[in-house]
N, C-alpha and C positions, 0 to 999 in steps of 0.2 A: 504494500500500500504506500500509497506518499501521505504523509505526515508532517503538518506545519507546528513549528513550535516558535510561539511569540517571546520573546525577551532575551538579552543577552550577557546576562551572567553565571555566576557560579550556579544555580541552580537551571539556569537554563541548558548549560551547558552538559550539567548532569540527566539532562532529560534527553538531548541529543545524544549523547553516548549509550545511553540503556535503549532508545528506540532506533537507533542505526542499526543496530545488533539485528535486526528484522527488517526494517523497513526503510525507505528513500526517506528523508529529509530535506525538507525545505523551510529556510530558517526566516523570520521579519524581524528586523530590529536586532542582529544576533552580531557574534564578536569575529573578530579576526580568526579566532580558532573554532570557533564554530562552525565561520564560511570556509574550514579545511576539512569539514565533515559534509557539510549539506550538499545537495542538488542543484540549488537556485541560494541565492540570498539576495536580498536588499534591508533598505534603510525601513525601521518602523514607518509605516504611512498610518493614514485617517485611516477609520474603524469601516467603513464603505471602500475605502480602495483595498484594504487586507481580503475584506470581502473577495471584492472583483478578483484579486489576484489569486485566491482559493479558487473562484471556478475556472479560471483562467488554468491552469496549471493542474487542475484533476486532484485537487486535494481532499481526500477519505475522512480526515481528521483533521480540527485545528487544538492543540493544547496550548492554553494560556500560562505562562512563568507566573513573572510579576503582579504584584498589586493591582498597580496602578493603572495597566488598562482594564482588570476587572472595576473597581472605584468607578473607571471612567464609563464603562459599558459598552464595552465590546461583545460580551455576550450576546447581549440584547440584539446588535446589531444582525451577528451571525443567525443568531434562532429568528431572528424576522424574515432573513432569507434562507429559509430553511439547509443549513448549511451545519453538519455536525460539527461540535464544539465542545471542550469539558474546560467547565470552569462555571462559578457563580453569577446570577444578571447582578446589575449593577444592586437591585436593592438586596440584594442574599447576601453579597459583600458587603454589607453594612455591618458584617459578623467582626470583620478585622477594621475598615474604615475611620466606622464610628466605637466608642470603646461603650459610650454610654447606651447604643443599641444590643451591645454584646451583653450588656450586663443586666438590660430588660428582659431580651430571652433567656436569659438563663434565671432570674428570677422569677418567671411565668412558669417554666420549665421545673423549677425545682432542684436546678443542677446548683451543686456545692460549690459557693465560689466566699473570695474575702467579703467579709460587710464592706459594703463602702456608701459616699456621697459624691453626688456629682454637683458641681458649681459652675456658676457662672458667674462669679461675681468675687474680687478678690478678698475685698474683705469680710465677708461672710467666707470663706476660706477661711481668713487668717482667725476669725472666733471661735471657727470648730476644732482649729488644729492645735489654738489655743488650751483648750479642755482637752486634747487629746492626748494617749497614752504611746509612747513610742519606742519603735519605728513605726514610720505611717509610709505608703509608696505614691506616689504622686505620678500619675499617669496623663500625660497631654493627649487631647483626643485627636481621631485622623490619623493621615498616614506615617509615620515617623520613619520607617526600615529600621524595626529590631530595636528604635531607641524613645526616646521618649518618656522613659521611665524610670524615677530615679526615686532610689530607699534613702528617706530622711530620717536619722539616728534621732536629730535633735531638733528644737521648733526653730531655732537658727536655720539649719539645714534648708528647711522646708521653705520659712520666710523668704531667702536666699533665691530657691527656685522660684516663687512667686513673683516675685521682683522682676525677672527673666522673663516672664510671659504675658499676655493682655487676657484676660478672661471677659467674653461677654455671650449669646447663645449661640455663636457660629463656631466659640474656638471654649467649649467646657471643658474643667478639670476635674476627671474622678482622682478622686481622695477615698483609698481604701487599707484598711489594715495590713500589719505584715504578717507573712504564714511561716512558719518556721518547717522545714523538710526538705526533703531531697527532690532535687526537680529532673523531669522527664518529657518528652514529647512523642504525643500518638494520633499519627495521619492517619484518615481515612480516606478512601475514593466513594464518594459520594453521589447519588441520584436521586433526590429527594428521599423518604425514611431508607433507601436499600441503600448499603455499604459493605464496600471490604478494609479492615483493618491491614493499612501496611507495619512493617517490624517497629517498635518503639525503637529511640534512638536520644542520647542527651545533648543537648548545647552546651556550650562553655562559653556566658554571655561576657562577662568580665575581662578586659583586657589585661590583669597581669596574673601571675599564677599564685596559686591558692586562690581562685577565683575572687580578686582584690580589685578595686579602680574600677573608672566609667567602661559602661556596658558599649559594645560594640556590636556588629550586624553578627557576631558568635565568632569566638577564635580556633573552634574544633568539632568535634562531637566522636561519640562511638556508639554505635548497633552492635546487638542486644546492648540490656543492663541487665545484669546479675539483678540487682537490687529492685529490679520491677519485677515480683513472682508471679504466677499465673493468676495468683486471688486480687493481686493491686490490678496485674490487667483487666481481670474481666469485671474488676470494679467501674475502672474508667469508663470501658464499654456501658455498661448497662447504667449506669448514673450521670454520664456524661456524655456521651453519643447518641446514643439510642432517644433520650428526653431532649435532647438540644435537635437534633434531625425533625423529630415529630413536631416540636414546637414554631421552628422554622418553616414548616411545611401548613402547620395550625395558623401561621402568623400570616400567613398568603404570602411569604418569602421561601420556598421551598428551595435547597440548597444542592446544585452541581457540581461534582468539581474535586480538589481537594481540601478537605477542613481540618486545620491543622489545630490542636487542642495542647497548648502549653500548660504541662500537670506539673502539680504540687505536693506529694504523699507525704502528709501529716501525720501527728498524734492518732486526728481523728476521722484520715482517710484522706481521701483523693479529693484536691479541692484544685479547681481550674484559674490561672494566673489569666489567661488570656485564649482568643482565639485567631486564627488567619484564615484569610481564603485563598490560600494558596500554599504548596510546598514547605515546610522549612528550608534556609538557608543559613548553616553546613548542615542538616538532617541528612535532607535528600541527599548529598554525595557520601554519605556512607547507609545510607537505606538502599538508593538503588542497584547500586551495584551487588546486593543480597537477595535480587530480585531474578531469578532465572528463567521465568517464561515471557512472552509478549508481552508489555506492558500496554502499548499501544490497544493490541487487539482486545486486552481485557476490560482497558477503557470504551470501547466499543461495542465489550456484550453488555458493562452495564448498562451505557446508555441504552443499549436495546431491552432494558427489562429483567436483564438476568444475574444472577450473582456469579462473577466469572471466580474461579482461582489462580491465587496468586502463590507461584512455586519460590520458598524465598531457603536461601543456601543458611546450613548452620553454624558457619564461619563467622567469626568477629570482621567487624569493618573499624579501623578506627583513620581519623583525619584529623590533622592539624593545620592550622590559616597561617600562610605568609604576609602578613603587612606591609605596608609600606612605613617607616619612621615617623611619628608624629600622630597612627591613627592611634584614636576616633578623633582627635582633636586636627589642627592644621598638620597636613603632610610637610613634611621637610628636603623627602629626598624620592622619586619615583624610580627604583632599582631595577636590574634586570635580575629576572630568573637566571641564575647562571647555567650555563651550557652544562656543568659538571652535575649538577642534580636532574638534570634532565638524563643524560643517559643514563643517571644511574636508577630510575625511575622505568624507563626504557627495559633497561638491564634484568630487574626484579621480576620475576613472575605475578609477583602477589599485590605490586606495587600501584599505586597509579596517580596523574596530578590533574586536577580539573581545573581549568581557567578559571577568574572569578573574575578578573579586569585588570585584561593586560592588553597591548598593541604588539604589531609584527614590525619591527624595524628591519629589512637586510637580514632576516633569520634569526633575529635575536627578541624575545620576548619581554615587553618593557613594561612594567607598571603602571598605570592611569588612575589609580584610586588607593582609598584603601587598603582592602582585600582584596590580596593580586593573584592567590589560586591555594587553594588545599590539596596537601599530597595525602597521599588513603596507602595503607597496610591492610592486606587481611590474613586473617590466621586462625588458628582454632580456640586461643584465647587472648584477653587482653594483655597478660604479661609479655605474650610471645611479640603481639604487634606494636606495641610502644617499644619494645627494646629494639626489634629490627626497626621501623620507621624515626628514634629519635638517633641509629645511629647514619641509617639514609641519608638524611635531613642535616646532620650536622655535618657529616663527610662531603656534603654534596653542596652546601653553602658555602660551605670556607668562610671566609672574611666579609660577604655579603651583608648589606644593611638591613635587608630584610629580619622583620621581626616575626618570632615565633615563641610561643606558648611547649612547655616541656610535661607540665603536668595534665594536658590531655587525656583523662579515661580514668584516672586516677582515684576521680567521685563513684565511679556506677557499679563498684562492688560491694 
């Protein structure tokens, strides 16, 4: 089949890798390494010329990356021209968008999440937070990518962020408790109430190690976690899945796509930090590649109705992010992946590196952001793969400015 996939980073990237493995690819909006996989590529256009250019070119499927053209409503478009699609209409993505909608369904719903308040107004902010017991986490609403979110220890803290932002009812602040536990992420493929659960997998949002300092788009993650047992899974499932789907579907917002559910295993069970319409990013690049049959195709029986299965390997995946100096705050220096990690990435059977934002200079792979690509180990347990990938990684850097996280995996036992 040909297969378009919208957006062009690290998680895009990882989509095109698991669905080339089957099928022709054709990429919009995709990266210099992307357009060394795909069929066709060009530049993201308007949501009517993506269109055009699926009938144009015999596209079977279009799979959405990114947010921001779900937000935007690109869905919508494709399903008016009856054009297959996996992903949320613009109002079902109001799951990740908006935070204060996320947190109405799931109060309707029933689903376990922090107390919280939402404002619009700063100083009726600063009175509650005044009386309040802390940590408090202070969540801006809308799109942020992964950030936006910041755990205030002290009313200092808090005051601090407030100062930083304008609150009125276009741009509200939820204001909700902290949860203390170990955190987890569990996608599904979604077709209104029918899903298949993909492998749970951790983030590592914090930029320095001992997961310390401001949160970043995640510096790693590993699939499985030891520490998620089958009874914490099928808790999530049935308390957290199952009642947010229905409710969503109750709500006349019925959800496509994937729904990504950022979990929190407490004292007193499985309570939901947040939710996305779309993939995590690092998840998915150590989810997918634990995935061994069509993935494409099986997004294609859902949508027809049916509950496909998904063959997933019982190897550990684990991934570390390469940064650029200076992230999440101003970059300092845009590096090159060095040639020497690259073959030796090449070299490894078990090994692999996915773009996340980088350019093609004269064969040399350059930095543009951030997060400039996660390298993946897999093996039969986490000890094995952090020792082989932190010594990959470090042989394979040399003297490079790129920044990397060591303690990767090192929570999810």
């Amino acid at each position: 089949m040909k297969i378009m996939i919208v957006g062009g980073g690290g998680r895009e990237m990882a989509l095109v890798e698991a669905v080339a493995r089957f099928h022709e690819v054709v990429s919009a909006g995709g990266s210099d390494a992307i357009a060394e996989i795909a069929s066709h590529a060009f530049p993201l256009l308007s949501w009517d010329e993506l269109a055009d250019e699926a009938v144009r070119l015999g596209v079977d499927l279009t799979i959405i990356g990114p947010e921001a053209p779900l937000a935007g409503g690109i869905v919508d478009v494709f399903q008016a021209r009856g054009l297959p699609i996996f992903g949320p209409t613009q109002a079902a993505a109001q799951i990740e968008s908006s935070k204060a909608f996320a947190k109405e369904i799931m109060t309707a719903a029933g689903v376990p999440t922090a107390a919280y308040r939402v404002f619009t107004d700063s100083q009726a902010a600063r009175e509650y937070l005044a009386a309040a017991s802390f940590p408090q986490v202070l969540k801006e609403n809308g799109l942020r990518a992964g950030k936006g979110v910041t755990i205030c220890k002290t009313l200092e803290e808090a005051d601090a962020v407030l100062r930083e932002i304008e609150l009125d009812h276009e741009n509200p602040l939820l204001i909700e408790d902290f949860l203390e536990g170990f955190e987890f992420s569990l996608i599904v493929m979604a077709n209104g109430t029918n899903f298949v659960a993909l492998p749970v997998a951790q983030d590592h949002k914090p930029i320095g190690e001992g997961n310390i300092g401001a949160n970043t788009g995640g510096m790693g993650a590993i699939s499985p976690v030891p520490r998620v047992t089958q009874a914490i899974y099928d808790e999530a499932v049935e308390r957290v899945i199952v009642p947010t789907l229905a409710q969503m579907a109750a709500n006349g917002t019925p959800f496509t796509g994937f729904l990504y559910a950022g979990l929190i295993q407490t004292a007193a069970g499985v309570r939901v930090i947040e939710f996305n319409a779309r993939l995590g990013d690092p998840e998915c690049e150590v989810i997918l590649p634990r995935i061994e049959n069509d993935l494409a195709g099986a997004i294609l029986d859902l949508l027809a109705g049916n509950t496909p299965h998904v063959e997933v390997s019982e190897e550990f995946c684990l991934g570390i992010v390469l940064s650029s100096p200076g992230y999440p705050g101003a970059i300092s220096e845009f590096p090159q992946i060095p040639s020497s990690l690259l073959a030796a990435v090449d070299a490894h059977p078990q090994a692999g590196l996915t773009h996340m934002g980088t350019r093609c200079e004269q064969g040399a792979w350059i930095a543009t952001g951030g997060r400039v690509a996660i390298v993946t180990m897999k093996g039969s347990n986490i000890d094995q793969c952090r020792a082989e990938l932190l010594k990959l990684i470090s042989d394979g850097l040399g003297d490079s400015a790129l920044y990397w996280r060591r303690d990767i995996g090192a929570f999810a036992s």
